[in-house]
N, C-alpha and C positions, 0 to 999 in steps of 0.2 A: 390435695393432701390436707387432710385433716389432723390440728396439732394443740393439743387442747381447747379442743372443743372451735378451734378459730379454723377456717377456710384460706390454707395457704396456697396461692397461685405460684407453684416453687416453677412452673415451666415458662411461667411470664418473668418471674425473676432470674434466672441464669438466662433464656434468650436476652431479656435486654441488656444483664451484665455483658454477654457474649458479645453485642453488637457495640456495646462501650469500650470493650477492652479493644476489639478490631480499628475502631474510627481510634483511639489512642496508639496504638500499636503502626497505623496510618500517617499518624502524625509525626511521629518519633522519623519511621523510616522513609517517607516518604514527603512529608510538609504540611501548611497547612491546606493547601488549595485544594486537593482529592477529599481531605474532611468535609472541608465547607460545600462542595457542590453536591457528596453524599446524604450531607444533613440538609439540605434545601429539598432534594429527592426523598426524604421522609416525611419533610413536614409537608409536601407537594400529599405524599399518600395519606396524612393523619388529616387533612382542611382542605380537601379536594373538592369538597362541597362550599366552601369558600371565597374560590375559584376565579375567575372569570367565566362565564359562560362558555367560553370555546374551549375552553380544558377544562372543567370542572367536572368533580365525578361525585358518590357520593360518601365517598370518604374509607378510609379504613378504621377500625378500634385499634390502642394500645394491643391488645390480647391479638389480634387478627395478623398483624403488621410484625409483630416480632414473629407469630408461627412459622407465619409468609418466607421471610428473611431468614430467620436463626434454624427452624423444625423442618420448612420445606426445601421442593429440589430443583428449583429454579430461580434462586435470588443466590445470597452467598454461596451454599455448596449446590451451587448447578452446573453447568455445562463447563465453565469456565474454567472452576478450581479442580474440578477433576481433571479436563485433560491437563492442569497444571501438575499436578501429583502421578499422573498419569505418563507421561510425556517430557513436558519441560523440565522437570526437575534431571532430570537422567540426561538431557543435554545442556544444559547448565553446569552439571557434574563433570561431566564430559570435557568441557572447556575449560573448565577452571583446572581440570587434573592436568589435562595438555598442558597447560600455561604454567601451574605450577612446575611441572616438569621441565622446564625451557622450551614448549614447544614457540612461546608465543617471541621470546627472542631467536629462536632459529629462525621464523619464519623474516622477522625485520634482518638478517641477514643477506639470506636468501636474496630478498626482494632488493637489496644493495647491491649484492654480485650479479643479478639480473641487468637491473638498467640503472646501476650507478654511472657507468659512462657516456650514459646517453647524454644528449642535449636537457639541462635539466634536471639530472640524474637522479637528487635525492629528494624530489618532487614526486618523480615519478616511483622513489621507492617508496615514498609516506603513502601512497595512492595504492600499491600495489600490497604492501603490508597492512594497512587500514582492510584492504579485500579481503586477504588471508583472514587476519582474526578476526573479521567481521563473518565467516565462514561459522566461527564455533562461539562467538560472543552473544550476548543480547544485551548490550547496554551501547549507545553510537555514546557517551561519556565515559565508558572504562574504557571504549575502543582510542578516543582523543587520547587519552592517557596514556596508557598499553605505550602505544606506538608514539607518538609526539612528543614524549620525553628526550626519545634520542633521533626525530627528524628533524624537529621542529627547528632546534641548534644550525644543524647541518644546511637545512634551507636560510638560514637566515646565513650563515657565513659563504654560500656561494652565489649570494647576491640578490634574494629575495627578502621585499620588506618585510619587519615584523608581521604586519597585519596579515598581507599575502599567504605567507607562511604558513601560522593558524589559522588562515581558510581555508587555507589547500587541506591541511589537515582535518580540518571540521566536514567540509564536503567528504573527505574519503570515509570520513568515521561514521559519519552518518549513514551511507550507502550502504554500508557491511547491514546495515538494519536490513534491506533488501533483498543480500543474496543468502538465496537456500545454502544448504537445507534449515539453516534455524531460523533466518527474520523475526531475529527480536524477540524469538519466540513466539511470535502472531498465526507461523505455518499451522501449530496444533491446534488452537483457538479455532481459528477459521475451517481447517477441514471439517471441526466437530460443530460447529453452527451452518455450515453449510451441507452438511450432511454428505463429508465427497472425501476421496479416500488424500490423506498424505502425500503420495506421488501425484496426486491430480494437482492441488496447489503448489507446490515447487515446479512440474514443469511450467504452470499458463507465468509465473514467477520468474523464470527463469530469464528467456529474450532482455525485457527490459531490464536488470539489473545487469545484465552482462554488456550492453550497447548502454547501458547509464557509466557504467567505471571507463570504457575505453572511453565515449566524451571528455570523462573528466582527466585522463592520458592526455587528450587533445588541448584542453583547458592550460595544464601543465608546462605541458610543450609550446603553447602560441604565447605563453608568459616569459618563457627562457628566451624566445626570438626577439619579442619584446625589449626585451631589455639584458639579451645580447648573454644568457647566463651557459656555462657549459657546463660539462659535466664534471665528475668528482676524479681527481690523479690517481690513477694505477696505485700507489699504494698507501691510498685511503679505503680502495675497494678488495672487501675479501676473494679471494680464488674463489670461482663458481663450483668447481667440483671438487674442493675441498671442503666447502662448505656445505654441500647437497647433502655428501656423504658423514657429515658430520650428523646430521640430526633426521636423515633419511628415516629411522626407523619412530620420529613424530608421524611420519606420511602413513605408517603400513594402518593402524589403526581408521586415520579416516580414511584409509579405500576400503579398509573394510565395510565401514558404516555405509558408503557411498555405495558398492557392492552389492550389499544385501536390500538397498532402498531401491536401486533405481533396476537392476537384473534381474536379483531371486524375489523384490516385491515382498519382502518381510514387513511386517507390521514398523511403524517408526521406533517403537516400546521396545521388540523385541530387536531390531538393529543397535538399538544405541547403545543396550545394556552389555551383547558381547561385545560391541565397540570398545567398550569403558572395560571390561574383563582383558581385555588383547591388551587395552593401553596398560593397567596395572602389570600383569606381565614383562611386557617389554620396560617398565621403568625397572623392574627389579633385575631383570637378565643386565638393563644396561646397567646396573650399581652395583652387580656382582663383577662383571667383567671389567670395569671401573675400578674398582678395588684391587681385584687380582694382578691390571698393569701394574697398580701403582705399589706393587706388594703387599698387599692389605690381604687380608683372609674372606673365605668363604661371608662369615658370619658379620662381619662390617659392610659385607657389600649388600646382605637380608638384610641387614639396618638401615643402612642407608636407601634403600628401595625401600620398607616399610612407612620410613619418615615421610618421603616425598608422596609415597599414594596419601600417608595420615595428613599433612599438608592440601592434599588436593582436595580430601574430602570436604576439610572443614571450610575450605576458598567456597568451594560449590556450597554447600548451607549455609552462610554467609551472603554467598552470591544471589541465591535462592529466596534470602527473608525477604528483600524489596518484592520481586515480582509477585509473589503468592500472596503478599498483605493488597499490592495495588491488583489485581487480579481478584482477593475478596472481595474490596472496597470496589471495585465495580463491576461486582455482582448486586451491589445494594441498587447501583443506576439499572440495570438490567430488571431485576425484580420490581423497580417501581414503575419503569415504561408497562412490566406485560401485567403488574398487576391493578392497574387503574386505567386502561387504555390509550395511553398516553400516544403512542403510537398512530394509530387511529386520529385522534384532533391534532397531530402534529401533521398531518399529511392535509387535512383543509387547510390548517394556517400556512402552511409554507406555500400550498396551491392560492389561498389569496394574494402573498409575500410577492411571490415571482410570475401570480398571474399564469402559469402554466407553462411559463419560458422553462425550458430545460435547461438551457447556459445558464441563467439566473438563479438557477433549484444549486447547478453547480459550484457556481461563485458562494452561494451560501452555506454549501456544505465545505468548500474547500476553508472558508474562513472559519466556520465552526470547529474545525477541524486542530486548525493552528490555535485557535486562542485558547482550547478544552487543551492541548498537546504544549502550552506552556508550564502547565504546572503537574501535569499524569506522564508517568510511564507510556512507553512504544504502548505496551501490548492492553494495556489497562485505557489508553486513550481511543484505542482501534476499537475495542468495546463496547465504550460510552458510544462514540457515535454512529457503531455499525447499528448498536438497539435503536438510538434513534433514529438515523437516517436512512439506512439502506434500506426500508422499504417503500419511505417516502418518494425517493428515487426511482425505484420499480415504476409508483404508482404513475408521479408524472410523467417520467421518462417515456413509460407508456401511452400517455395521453398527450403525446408529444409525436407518438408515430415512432419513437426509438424503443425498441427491443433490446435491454441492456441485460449481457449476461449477469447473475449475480456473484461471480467471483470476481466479475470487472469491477464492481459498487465498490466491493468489500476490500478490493486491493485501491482501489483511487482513495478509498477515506483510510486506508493505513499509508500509503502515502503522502498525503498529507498531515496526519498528525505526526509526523516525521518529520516533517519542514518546522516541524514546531522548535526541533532543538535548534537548530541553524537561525529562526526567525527572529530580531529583536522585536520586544528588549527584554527578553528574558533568553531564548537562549543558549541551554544551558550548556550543552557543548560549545559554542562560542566564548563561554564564559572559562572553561576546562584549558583552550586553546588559549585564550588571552594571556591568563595567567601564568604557561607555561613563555610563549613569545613575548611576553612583554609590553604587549599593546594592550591597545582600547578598546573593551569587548565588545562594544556598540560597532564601532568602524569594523572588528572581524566579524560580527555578528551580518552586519550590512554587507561587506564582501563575500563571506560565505553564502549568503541566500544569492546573490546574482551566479556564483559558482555551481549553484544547485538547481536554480530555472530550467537545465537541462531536465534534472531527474522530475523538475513539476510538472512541465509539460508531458511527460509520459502518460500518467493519469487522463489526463484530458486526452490527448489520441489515442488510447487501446479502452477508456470507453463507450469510443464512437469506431473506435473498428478494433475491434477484435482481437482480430488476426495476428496484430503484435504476441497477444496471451495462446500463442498457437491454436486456438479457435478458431475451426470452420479449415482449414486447412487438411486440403484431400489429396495431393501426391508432394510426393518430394519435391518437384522443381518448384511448386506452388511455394514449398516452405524456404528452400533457397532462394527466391523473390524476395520473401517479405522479408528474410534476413538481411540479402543485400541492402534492400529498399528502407527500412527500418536505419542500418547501420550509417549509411549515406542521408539519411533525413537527421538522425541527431547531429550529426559533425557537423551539417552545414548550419545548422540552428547554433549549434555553439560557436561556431565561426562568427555568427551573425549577432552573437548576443555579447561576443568578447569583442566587436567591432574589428577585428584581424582575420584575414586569410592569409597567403604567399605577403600580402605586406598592407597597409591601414586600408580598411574598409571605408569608402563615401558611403553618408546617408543611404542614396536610392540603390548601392549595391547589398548595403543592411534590409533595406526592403525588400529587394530583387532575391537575397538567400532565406530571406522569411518565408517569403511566398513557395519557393522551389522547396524548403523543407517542410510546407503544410501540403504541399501537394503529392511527396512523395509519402507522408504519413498516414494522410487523407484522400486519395485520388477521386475517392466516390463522389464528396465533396464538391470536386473542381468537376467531373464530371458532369455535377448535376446542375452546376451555370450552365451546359451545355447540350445535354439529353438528360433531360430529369429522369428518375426515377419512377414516377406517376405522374399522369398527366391530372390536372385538378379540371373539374367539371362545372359549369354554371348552376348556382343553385336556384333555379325557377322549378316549382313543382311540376311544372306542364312538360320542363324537360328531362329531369330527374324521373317520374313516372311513367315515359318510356322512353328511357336507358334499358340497352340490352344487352347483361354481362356476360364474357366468355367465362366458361370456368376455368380454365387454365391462366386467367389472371388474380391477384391480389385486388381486393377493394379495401379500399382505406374507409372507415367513415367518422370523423370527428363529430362529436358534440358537446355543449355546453349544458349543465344541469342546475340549474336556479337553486339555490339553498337559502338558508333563513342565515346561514352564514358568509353567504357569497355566493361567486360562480364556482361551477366545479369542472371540473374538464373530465373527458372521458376518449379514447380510441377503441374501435368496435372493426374488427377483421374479418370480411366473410372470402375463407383463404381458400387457394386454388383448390380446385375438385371437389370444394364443399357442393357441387351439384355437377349431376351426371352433363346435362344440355345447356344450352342458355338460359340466362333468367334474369328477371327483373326485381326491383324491391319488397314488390307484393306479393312475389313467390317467398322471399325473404321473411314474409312476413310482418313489413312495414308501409303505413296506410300515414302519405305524408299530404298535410298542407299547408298553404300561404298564407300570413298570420302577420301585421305589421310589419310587411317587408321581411318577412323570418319565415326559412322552412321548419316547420315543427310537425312533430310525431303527432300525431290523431288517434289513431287506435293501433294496436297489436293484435295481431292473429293468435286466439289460443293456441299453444302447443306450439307456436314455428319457431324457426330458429333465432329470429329476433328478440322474440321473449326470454329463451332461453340465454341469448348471450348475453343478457341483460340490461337493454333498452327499457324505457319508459317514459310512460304517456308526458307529452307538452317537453320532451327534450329538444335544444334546438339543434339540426346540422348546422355546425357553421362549417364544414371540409366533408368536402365527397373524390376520392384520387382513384383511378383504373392504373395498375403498375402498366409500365411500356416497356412491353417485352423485344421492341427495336433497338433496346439499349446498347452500345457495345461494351465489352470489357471494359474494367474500370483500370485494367492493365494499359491501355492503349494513350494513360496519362503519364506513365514513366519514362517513353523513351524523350516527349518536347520537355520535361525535365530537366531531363539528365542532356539535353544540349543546350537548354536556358545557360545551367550550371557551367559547363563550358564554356560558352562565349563571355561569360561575366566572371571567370575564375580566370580565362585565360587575360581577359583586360585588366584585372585585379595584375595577374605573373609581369605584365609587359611595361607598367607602370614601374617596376621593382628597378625593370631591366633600364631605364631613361636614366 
C-alpha cells in the first residue's frame, strides 16, 4: 500500500501485530513457558542459517515468517485451530452447560450411592466421579477441582492421609484426560492430523482408559486394606435410586451424543451440536416444572432455564479461551517444524542420540514429553511433540524392525504429556490437589505419579502390541482374550507396583508379578526368548549369495548408511509373495560383497526392486532375518501365566492365613 508516496508493508504490520497480541494473550491465559518455547521456534526460523550444522537451514525473512504464520494454512490457522472452532468448542460448550446445570454434582453423587459402602468408599467415589467428568471435561485441573472439593475432605476423615488423598484424586482427574469421547480434547486434533475418522480414535482409545480407571479402583481398594479403612455409614450415603432419578434427565443428553457417535456415525460437529440443543431443552423443561412444584408460574420457570443455558454459555467461552490461545500458540511450533525442515534433521539427531535403539528413541520421547507438558496444556502439548516426534518414531521404529501404528505414536506422546500434570515439581494438578488436602504438593505430586505408573506403562505395551488399541483383532473371542488378558496384566502390575496383593508382597514375588504382567501384555515378547520370530542369518557373502528365499516368508534386511553426520539406520522388507518362486538377493536385485569384514552393497540392478526400495551403493548389512513360520501362537504364553499367577497369589493368600 502506497501512502504518500511511502511504501507501506500494512500485511507485515498487522501479521506481526497479530502474532504479538497471540504470544501476549498466551501469556495472560496460559504462562510464561508456551511464550518462551514459541519465541525460541521463531528465532529457530529467522537464524536458521546460524545454526549448528545439523539443523541449520537457510533462514526465513521477517516478511516470509509472519505470512507463513499470520496469512498461511499451516502454522496458526492450520489444522489445529480449525478442528478447534470446529469441534472443541461445541464440546467444551457441552460440558460446561452440563456442569453449570448441576450435571457435574449429580454425577459426585451418583458415584457416592454407587460405591460409598464399599471398602474405601469415598476413594472409590473420587475415582469414579473424576471418570464421569472427565467424560465431558478437558482440563485433568478443573477435573481436581470439580470433584475434590467435596472427596477430598471425606477421604481424608475416613482415614486416608492428607497426601493419599490428593493423589487418589490427581490420578483420577488426570485419567478423565483419556477417556472418550473428548480426551482433553486431543480426540479432534488427532483424527484431523492423522487423517482417520472421530470414531476410529475413541475406539483404538477406549480399552486402555477403561482397564486404566479399574486399576486405579484396585489402587483404592489395596490402600483401604492397607490401612484397614471401610466404608462410609448408611447415612452419609445418598439413596441410589433416589438419586439416579434425581438428575437422570443429565444422562438423556449424553446418550444421545453417545448415540449418534458410536450407532448412526454422525459427524462428531453434528452429534454434539444437537446434544447441546436436547440439553438446553431439558434445563428449561426442568426449571419450568421446577417452578410450577414449587408454585411459581410458567414464566419464572423460562427464566430460570434461560439464566442457567446464559450461565452455561458463558462457563464454555470462558472455558474455551485457554485452549484455543494454547492450540494457536502451538500452531506457531507446528509451523516452524514443517517450515524449515526441522523434522527431517530431528530424525538424524535423535538416530545419533539413541544410536537406533527404539527403547532409547522412547525414553526420549516419553521425557520430552513430560518436561514440554509442564508448562502446555493436554492438547497444545500433544501438538508440540506429535510435530516433532511422531515421525521420528516411524522412522526409527522402522529401522528397528518395529511396524508402529501411528495412532499408537500419537496416543503414547499424549499420554505422556499427561503425566506432565501428575509429575513434580511442577505438577500442576498436584499442585490443585495439595492445596485443597492440605499437604505438600512435592510429596502429592511424588505419590500421585507412582499411582499413575499404571496409566505409563500402557503407552509402552499397546506400542509394541497393538491389540490393546483393538488393532489387528479379527473375531470376537480374539478380542475377549486381549480384554481379559489386558485386564489381568494391569492389576497384577499395580499389585506389584503397590507392593500388596491378598497381603504384603516380598521382593522376588514383586518381581514374579512383574514378569507375569509383561507377559500377559507382551506374550510375543516372551515368546521370542523361545521361538523367535526370524531366524538371523550369518553374514558371509559366500553364504548370503546363495540363500534361497521362500516367498511365502518375510525377509528382514537391516542396514547401516554412513553420513557426514553419523550412522544412519534403515529396515528394507522384501514381504511375502513379493515373488512368484523362490529367489535369491540377485534376483532382488542386490550385488553384495566382503569389504573389511563388512557385507556391503556393490552394485544395484537397474530397474529391480532393490533400487526401487531404496537401497544404495556401499550400504552396510549389518541384519539379514527369514521370518519362522514354525512359530506357535503367541497365545500358548497365557495359560503358564496365569498358573505362574496362581501358585504365587495362592502363597501370597496362605501367608495371610499363618
Amino acid at each position: 500500500m502506497i501512502f504518500f508516496g511511502l511504501i507501506i508493508p500494512y500485511e507485515l504490520i498487522l501479521g506481526s501485530f497479530g502474532v504479538l497480541l497471540l504470544l501476549e494473550a498466551t501469556r495472560r491465559a496460559i504462562g510464561i513457558p508456551l511464550v518462551a518455547i514459541a519465541l525460541i521456534f521463531l528465532l529457530f526460523s529467522i537464524f536458521g542459517q546460524k545454526m549448528p550444522d545439523l539443523i541449520s537451514h537457510q533462514g526465513l525473512s521477517i516478511t516470509r515468517l509472519v505470512g507463513y504464520h499470520w496469512f498461511g494454512g499451516e502454522a496458526i490457522f492450520g489444522i489445529p485451530i480449525s478442528v478447534s472452532v470446529s469441534f472443541i468448542f461445541l464440546f467444551v460448550l457441552f460440558g460446561a452447560t452440563l456442569d453449570a446445570a448441576g450435571g457435574g454434582r449429580y454425577f459426585l453423587n451418583l458415584a457416592f450411592a454407587l460405591v460409598g459402602k464399599m471398602r474405601g468408599g469415598p476413594a472409590k467415589a473420587a475415582i469414579l466421579a473424576s471418570g464421569l467428568t472427565g467424560l465431558i471435561s478437558g482440563s485433568s485441573v478443573a477435573n481436581t477441582v470439580t470433584t475434590g472439593t467435596f472427596t477430598i475432605p471425606i477421604m481424608k476423615r475416613t482415614g486416608l492421609t492428607p497426601t493419599k488423598a490428593g493423589a487418589i484424586e490427581v490420578a483420577a482427574s488426570v485419567n478423565g484426560q483419556i477417556m472418550p469421547p473428548i480426551m482433553g480434547a486431543a480426540a479432534f486434533v488427532m483424527a484431523e492430523l492423522l487423517g482417520i475418522s472421530y470414531f476410529t480414535v475413541i475406539t483404538h482409545a477406549f480399552l486402555p482408559a477403561i482397564i486404566s480407571y479399574i486399576a486405579l479402583f484396585y489402587i483404592s481398594h489395596l490402600e483401604s486394606v492397607k490401612l484397614d479403612i471401610k466404608g462410609l455409614p448408611d447415612n452419609q450415603i445418598p439413596p441410589l435410586g433416589k438419586t439416579f432419578l434425581s438428575g437422570i434427565h443429565f444422562l438423556i443428553p449424553i446418550f444421545i451424543l453417545v448415540y449418534l457417535l458410536l450407532v448412526e456415525r454422525w459427524t462428531a460437529a453434528s452429534a454434539v451440536f444437537y446434544s447441546i440443543l436436547s440439553l438446553f431443552l431439558i434445563i428449561i423443561i426442568k426449571e419450568i416444572f421446577t417452578a410450577l412444584r414449587l408454585k411459581g408460574n410458567l414464566s419464572t420457570g423460562l427464566r430460570e432455564g434461560y439464566n442457567k443455558v446464559i450461565t452455561g454459555l458463558e462457563k464454555g467461552a470462558l472455558n474455551m479461551i485457554s485452549v484455543a490461545i494454547a492450540i494457536a500458540t502451538a500452531g506457531i511450533i507446528v509451523g516452524a517444524v514443517a517450515s524449515t525442515g526441522l523434522s527431517n534433521n530431528l530424525i538424524v539427531i535423535v538416530e545419533a542420540i539413541s544410536g537406533g535403539n527404539v527403547i532409547t528413541l522412547l525414553l526420549l520421547t516419553a521425557v520430552l514429553c513430560i518436561i514440554l507438558g509442564m508448562g502446555l496444556p493436554t492438547t497444545a502439548n500433544y501438538l508440540v511433540v506429535a510435530a516433532l516426534m511422531a515421525q521420528v518414531v516411524v522412522e526409527v521404529g522402522s529401522a528397528s524392525g518395529y511396524v508402529f501404528p501411528l495412532i499408537a505414536i500419537h496416543l503414547y506422546v499424549f499420554y505422556y504429556g499427561l503425566m506432565a500434570d501428575v509429575t513434580p515439581p511442577v505438577g500442576l494438578a498436584s499442585y490443585a490437589a495439595a492445596a485443597i488436602s492440605k499437604a505438600d504438593p512435592i510429596k502429592t505430586g511424588v505419590q500421585a505419579f507412582w499411582y499413575s505408573l499404571r496409566t505409563g506403562i500402557l503407552p509402552i505395551v499397546f506400542i509394541f502390541n497393538s491389540e490393546l488399541l483393538l488393532i489387528g483383532i479379527d473375531s470376537i473371542w480374539h478380542g475377549i482374550t486381549v480384554v481379559i488378558t489386558s485386564l489381568a496384566a494391569i492389576l497384577i502390575f499395580t499389585a506389584a507396583t503397590q507392593g500388596w496383593f491378598i497381603n504384603r508382597l516380598k521382593w522376588y514375588e514383586i518381581i514374579i508379578f512383574l514378569l507375569i504382567s509383561m507377559s500377559l501384555f507382551r506374550p510375543g515378547f516372551i515368546l521370542d526368548k523361545f521361538y523367535p520370530k526370524f531366524e538371523n542369518q550369518i553374514l558371509k557373502v559366500e553364504k548370503i549369495n546363495a540363500l534361497q528365499f521362500s516367498p511365502d516368508r518375510d525377509v528382514h534386511i537391516k542396514v547401516t548408511r554412513r553420513t557426514e553426520y553419523g550412522d544412519r539406520y534403515k529396515l528394507f522388507v522384501i514381504e511375502k509373495n513379493s515373488f512368484n518362486n523362490q529367489f535369491n538377493l540377485e534376483k532382488y536385485g542386490l550385488n553384495l560383497i566382503d569389504k573389511e569384514e563388512m557385507l556391503i552393497v556393490d552394485t544395484l540392478a537397474w530397474n529391480g526392486l532393490a533400487k526401487k526400495a531404496g537401497f544404495e551403493t556401499d550400504d552396510v548389512i549389518s541384519e539379514l532375518k527369514i521370518e519362522n513360520l514354525d512359530r506357535p501362537n503367541k497365545a500358548i504364553i497365557y495359560p503358564f501365566s496365569f498358573l505362574l499367577f496362581l501358585i504365587f497369589g495362592y502363597n501370597n493368600y496362605r501367608r495371610k492365613l499363618e
